[in-house]
C-alpha positions in Angstrom: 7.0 52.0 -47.5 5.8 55.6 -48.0 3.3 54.4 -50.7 2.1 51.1 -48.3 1.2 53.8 -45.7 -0.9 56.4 -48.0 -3.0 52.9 -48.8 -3.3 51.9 -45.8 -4.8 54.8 -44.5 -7.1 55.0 -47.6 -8.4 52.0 -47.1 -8.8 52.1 -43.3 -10.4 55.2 -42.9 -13.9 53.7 -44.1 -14.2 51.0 -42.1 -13.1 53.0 -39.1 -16.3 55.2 -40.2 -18.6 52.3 -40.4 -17.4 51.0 -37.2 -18.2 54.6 -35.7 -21.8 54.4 -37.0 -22.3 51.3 -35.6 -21.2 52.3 -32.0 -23.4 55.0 -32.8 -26.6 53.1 -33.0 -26.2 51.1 -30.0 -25.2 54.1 -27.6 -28.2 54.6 -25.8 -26.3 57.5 -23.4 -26.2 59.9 -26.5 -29.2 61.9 -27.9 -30.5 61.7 -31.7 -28.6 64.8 -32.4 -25.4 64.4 -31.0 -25.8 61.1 -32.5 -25.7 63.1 -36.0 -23.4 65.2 -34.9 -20.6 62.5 -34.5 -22.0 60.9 -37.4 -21.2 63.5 -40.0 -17.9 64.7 -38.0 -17.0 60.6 -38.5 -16.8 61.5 -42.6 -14.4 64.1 -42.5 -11.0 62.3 -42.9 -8.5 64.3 -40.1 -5.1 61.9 -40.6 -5.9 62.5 -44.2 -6.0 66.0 -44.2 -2.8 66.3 -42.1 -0.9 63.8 -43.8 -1.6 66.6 -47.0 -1.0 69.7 -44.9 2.2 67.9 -43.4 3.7 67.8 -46.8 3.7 64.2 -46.4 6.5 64.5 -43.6 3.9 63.3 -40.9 5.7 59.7 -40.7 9.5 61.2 -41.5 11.7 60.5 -38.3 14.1 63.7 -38.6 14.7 66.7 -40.7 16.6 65.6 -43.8 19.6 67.9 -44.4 19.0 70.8 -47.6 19.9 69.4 -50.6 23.3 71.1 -52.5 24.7 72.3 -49.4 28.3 70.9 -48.5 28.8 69.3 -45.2 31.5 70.7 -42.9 
């Protein structure tokens, strides 16, 4: 399930950038530059990057106990 969810964002993370861009041409309340702006900002990949600094534990539910120790 792990594995379906590191795909999934793969594969959805450029089409959520081309859907930016194309909000971006038709928004006439924005000017050229902030227009780049969001542009570029839309490449970098934020769920991505968390998801790695998370140690992939961004979808875990709770703590898992330390391995080797006995219960009590």
């Amino acid at each position: 399930m792990k594995k379906l969810a590191e795909l999934l964002v793969c594969f959805l993370h450029p089409i959520a950038v081309v859907l930016v861009w194309l909000n971006l041409v038709v928004r006439p309340g924005l000017s050229g530059t902030a227009k780049i702006v969001w542009a570029v900002l839309a490449l970098i990949p934020v769920v991505p990057f968390v998801y790695v600094l998370t140690g992939g534990e961004l979808w875990e539910s709770a703590p898992k106990p330390p391995q080797g120790l006995a219960r009590r």
